[in-house]
C-alpha positions as CSV (number, residue, x, y, z in Angstrom):
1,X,-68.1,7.6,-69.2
2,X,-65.7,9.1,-71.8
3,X,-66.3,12.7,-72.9
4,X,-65.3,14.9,-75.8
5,X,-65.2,18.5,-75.3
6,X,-63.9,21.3,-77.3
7,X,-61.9,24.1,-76.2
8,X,-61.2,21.8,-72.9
9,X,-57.7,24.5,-72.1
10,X,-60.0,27.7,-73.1
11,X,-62.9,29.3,-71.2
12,X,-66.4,27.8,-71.2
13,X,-64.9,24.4,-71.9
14,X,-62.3,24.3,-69.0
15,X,-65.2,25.0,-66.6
16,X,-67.6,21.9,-68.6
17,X,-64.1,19.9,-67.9
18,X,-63.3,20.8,-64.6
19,X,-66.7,19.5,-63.5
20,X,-66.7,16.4,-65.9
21,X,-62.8,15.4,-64.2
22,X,-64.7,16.1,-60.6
23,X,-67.5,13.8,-61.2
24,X,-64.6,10.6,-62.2
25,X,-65.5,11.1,-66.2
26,X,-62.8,10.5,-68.8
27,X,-62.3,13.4,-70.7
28,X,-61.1,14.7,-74.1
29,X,-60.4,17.3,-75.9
30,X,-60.4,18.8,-79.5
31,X,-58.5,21.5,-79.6
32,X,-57.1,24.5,-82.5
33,X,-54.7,25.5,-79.4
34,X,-52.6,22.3,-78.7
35,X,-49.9,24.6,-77.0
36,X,-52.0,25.8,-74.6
37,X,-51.0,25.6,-70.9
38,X,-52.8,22.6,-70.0
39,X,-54.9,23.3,-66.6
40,X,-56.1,19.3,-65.3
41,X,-52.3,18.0,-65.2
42,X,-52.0,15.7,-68.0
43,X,-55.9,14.4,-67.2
44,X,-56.9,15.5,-70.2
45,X,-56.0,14.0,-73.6
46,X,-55.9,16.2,-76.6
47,X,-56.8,15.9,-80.3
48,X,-57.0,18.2,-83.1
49,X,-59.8,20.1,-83.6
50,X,-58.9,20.4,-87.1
51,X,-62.3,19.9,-89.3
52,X,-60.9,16.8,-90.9
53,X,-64.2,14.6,-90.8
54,X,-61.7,12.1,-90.5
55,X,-59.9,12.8,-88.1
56,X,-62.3,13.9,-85.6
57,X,-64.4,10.6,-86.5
58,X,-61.0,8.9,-85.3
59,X,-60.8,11.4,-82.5
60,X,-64.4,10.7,-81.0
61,X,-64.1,6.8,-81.1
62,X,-65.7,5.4,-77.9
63,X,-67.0,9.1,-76.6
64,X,-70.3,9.0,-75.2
65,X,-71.3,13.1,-75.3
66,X,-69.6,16.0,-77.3
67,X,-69.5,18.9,-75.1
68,X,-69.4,21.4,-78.2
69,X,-68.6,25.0,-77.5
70,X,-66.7,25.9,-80.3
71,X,-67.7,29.2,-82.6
72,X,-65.9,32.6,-83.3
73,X,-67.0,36.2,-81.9
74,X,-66.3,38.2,-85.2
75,X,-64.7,37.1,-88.1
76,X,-60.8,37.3,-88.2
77,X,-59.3,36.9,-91.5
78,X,-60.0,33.0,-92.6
79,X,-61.7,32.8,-89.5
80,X,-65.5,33.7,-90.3
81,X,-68.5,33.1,-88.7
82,X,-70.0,31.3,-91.8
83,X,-66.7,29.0,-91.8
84,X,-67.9,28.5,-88.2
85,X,-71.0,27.0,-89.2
86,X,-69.7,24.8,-92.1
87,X,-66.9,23.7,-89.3
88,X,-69.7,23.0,-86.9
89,X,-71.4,20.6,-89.5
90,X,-68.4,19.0,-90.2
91,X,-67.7,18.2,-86.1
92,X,-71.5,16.8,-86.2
93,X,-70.8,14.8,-89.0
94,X,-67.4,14.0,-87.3
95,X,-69.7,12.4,-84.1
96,X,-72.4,10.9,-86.0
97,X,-69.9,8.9,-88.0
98,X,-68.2,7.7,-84.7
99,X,-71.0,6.8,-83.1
100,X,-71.4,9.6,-80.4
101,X,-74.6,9.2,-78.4
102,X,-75.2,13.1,-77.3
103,X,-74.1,16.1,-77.5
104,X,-74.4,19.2,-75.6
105,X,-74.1,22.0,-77.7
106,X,-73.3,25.8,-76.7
107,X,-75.7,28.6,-78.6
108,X,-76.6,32.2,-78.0
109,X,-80.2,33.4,-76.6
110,X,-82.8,34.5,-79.5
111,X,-81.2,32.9,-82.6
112,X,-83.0,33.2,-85.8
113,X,-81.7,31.8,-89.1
114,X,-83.6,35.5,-90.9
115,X,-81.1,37.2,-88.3
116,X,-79.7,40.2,-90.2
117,X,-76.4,39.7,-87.5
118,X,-74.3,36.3,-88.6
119,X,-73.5,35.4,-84.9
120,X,-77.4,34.8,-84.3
121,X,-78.3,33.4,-88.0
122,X,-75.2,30.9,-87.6
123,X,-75.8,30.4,-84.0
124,X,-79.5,29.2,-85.9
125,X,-77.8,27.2,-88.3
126,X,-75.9,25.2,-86.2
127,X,-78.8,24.2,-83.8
128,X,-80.8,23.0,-86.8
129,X,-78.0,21.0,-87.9
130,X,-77.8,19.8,-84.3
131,X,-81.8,19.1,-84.3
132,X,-81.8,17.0,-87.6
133,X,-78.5,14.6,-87.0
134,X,-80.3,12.3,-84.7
135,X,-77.8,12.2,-81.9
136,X,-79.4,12.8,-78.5
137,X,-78.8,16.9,-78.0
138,X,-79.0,19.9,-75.4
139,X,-79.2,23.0,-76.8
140,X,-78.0,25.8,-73.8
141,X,-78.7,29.4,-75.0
142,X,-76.4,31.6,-72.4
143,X,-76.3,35.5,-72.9
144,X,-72.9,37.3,-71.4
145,X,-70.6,35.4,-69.5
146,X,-68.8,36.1,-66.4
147,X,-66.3,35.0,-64.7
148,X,-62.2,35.0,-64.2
149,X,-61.8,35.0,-67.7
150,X,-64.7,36.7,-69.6
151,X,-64.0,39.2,-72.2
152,X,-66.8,41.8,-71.8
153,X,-67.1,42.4,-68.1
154,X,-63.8,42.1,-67.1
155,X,-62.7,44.9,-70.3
156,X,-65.7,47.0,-69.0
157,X,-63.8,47.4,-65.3
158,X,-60.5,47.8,-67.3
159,X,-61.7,51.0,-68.8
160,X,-63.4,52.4,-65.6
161,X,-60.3,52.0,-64.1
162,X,-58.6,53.7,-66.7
163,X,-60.5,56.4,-68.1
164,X,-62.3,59.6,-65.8
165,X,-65.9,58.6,-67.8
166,X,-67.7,55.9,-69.6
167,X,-69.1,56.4,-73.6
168,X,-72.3,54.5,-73.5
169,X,-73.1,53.4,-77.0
170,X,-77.0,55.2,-76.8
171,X,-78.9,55.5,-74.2
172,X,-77.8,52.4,-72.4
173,X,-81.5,51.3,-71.7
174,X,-81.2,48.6,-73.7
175,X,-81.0,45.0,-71.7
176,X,-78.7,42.2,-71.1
177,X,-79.0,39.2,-68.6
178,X,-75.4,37.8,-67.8
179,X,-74.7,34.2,-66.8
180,X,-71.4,32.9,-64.5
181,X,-69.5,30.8,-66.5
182,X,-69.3,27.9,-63.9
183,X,-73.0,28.0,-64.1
184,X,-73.3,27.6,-67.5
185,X,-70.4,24.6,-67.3
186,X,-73.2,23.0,-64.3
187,X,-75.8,23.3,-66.8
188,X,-74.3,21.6,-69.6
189,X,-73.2,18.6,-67.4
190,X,-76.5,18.6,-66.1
191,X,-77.9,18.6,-69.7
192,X,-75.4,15.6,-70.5
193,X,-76.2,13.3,-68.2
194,X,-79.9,13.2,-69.5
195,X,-81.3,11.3,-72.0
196,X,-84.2,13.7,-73.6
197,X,-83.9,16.1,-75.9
198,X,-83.5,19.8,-74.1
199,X,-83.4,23.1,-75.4
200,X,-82.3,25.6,-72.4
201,X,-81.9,29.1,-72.4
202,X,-78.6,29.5,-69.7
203,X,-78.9,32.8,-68.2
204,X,-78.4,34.3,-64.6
205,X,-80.9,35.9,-62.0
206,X,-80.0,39.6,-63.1
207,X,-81.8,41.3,-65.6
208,X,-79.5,45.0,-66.3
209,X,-79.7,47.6,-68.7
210,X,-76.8,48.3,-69.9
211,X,-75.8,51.2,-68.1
212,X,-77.0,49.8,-64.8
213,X,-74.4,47.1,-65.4
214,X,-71.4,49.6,-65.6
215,X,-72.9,51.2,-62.8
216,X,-72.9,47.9,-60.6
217,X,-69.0,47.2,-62.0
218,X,-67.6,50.4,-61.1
219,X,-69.2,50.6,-57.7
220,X,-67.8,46.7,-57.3
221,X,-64.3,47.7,-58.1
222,X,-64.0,51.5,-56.8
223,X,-64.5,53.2,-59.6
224,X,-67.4,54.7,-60.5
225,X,-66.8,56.8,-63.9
226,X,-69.4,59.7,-64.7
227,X,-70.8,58.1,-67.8
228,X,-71.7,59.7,-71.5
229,X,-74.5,59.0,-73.7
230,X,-73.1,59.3,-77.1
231,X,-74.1,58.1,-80.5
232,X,-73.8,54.1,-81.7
233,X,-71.2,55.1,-84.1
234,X,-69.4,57.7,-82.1
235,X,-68.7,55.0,-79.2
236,X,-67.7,52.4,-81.9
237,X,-65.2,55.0,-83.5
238,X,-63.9,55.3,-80.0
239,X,-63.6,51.7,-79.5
240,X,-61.7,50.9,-82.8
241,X,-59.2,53.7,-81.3
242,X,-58.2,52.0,-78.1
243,X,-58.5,48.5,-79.8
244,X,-55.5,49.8,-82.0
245,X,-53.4,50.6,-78.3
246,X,-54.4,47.3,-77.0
247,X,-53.9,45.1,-80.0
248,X,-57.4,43.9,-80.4
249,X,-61.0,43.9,-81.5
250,X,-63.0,45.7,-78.5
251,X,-66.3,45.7,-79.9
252,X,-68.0,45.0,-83.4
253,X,-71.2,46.7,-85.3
254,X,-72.2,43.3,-84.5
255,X,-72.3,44.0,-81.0
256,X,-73.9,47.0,-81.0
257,X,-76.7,46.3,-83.1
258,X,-77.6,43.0,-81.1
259,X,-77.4,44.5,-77.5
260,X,-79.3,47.0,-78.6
261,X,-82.0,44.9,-80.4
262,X,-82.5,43.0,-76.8
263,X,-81.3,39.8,-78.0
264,X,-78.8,39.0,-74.6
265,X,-82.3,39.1,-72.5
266,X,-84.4,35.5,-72.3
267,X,-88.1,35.5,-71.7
268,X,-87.9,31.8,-69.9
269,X,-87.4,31.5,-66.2
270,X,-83.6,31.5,-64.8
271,X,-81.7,28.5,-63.9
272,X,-78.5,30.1,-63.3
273,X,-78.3,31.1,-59.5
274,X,-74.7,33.1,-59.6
275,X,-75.6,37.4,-59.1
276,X,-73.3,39.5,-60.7
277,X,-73.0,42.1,-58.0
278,X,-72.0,39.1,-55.7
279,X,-69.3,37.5,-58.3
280,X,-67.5,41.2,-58.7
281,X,-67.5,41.9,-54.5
282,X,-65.5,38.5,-54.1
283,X,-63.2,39.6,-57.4
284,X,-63.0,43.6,-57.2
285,X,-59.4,43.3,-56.5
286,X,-58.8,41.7,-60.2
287,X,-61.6,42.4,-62.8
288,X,-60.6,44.6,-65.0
289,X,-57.1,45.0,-63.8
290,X,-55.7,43.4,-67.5
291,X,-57.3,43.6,-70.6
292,X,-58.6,40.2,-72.0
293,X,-57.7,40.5,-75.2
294,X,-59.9,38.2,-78.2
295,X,-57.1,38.3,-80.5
296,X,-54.2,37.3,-78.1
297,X,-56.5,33.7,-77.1
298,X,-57.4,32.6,-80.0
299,X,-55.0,33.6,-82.6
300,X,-51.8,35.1,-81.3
């Protein structure tokens, strides 16, 4: 079976790969990062993941499933989230032209087009245009991922390990339910290799508050900072401080407002088996040890 995925060199998408290339599927990729150390050898033949209709219909000749995990965490000069969803019709339009017969498409828990944050309302957008194109689809809805390359829990232990306390934005009460990347990537292949129409939510066994998290990361890694309840805006003020020292974005209003809202929690029942306690005890020698920097992966 030939399969398209997008981002096949970055993070979700080199686990969906990995397991696609393990099972003796062809696989493809549309890419916006064609210089990109290639990770399967050469087993994986790139395209342009350009938003030519075009070209991506040319692209997706043959493929049975689109593996779609393409979108943007915060916009980045022409890089917006509402380009993001116009892009995302175009690569639907792209596969329904070419005669894709499914695709497995990556959301977020809790989207809602009336969404006052454009992550969640385009995250909306996109699944309706996914409903309505009358390919075969899976929906997964993950929360937080985890995992060798995640951005949030990995930039969490870098600041324990670097600073004598932690600022929590608030109280910290507020919840979040992480999912292991590898068992998101199980999920989707899962999801591909059926034929009904499936909407999952993709999240892991744990259920945190936010501060309960840091406290599980720093005892993982050895480091377990004193933390500081200080106001939403006082912790974001902070971060736009050291994102100016590390050359990136370290968190958005964005952010903020949707941990905080409980939107990263889902009230279906798991299907991701991987703890996060359990992930950082066999990796406490390297989370957090670099900073995984947004900026420098996807547009440096």
């Amino acid at each position: 079976m030939k399969n398209a995925v997008t981002g096949s060199f970055s993070y979700s998408g080199k686990y969906i790969t990995r397991r696609l290339l393990a099972r003796g599927e062809e696989v493809i990729t549309l890419t916006g990062h064609p210089g990109r150390t290639d990770p399967f050898g050469g087993k994986v033949k790139t395209f342009p993941l350009d938003f030519n209709i075009s070209n991506m219909t040319r692209s997706l000749k043959g493929v049975d499933t689109l593996y779609n995990t393409y979108w943007v965490r915060f916009d980045h000069n022409e890089n917006t989230q509402h380009r993001a969803v116009e892009n995302t019709l175009k690569l639907i339009e792209a596969a329904q032209a070419a005669g894709v017969r499914r695709i497995v498409h990556i959301s977020i828990t809790n989207p809602s087009l009336d969404s006052p944050l454009p992550y969640f309302s385009g995250k909306a957008q996109n699944e309706k245009a996914v409903e309505g194109s009358g390919l075969s689809y899976a929906i997964l809805r993950p929360t937080v991922l985890f995992g060798a390359e995640d951005i949030l829990i990995n930039n969490i232990a870098y600041l324990l390990r670097r600073f004598p306390f932690f600022a929590l934005p608030g109280d910290g009460s507020y919840r979040l339910q992480p999912v292991f990347v590898d068992d998101l990537a199980e999920l989707a292949v899962e999801a591909g290799s059926s034929s009904e129409n499936l909407l999952w939510d993709a999240v892991g066994p744990d259920i945190f508050t936010f501060k309960k998290m840091v406290q599980v990361i720093g005892n993982a890694i050895g480091s377990p900072q004193p933390m500081v309840s200080v106001p939403a805006g006082l912790a974001l003020a902070a971060s736009r401080i050291i994102s100016v020292f590390v050359g990136d974005v370290l968190l958005t209003q964005d952010e903020v407002d949707g941990l905080s809202a409980g939107l990263l929690v889902s009230s279906q029942p798991a299907r991701a088996k991987t703890h996060l306690a359990d992930w950082l005890q066999a990796n406490q020698m390297t989370a957090g040890t670099r900073y995984a920097s947004e900026l420098a992966r996807h547009y440096r």
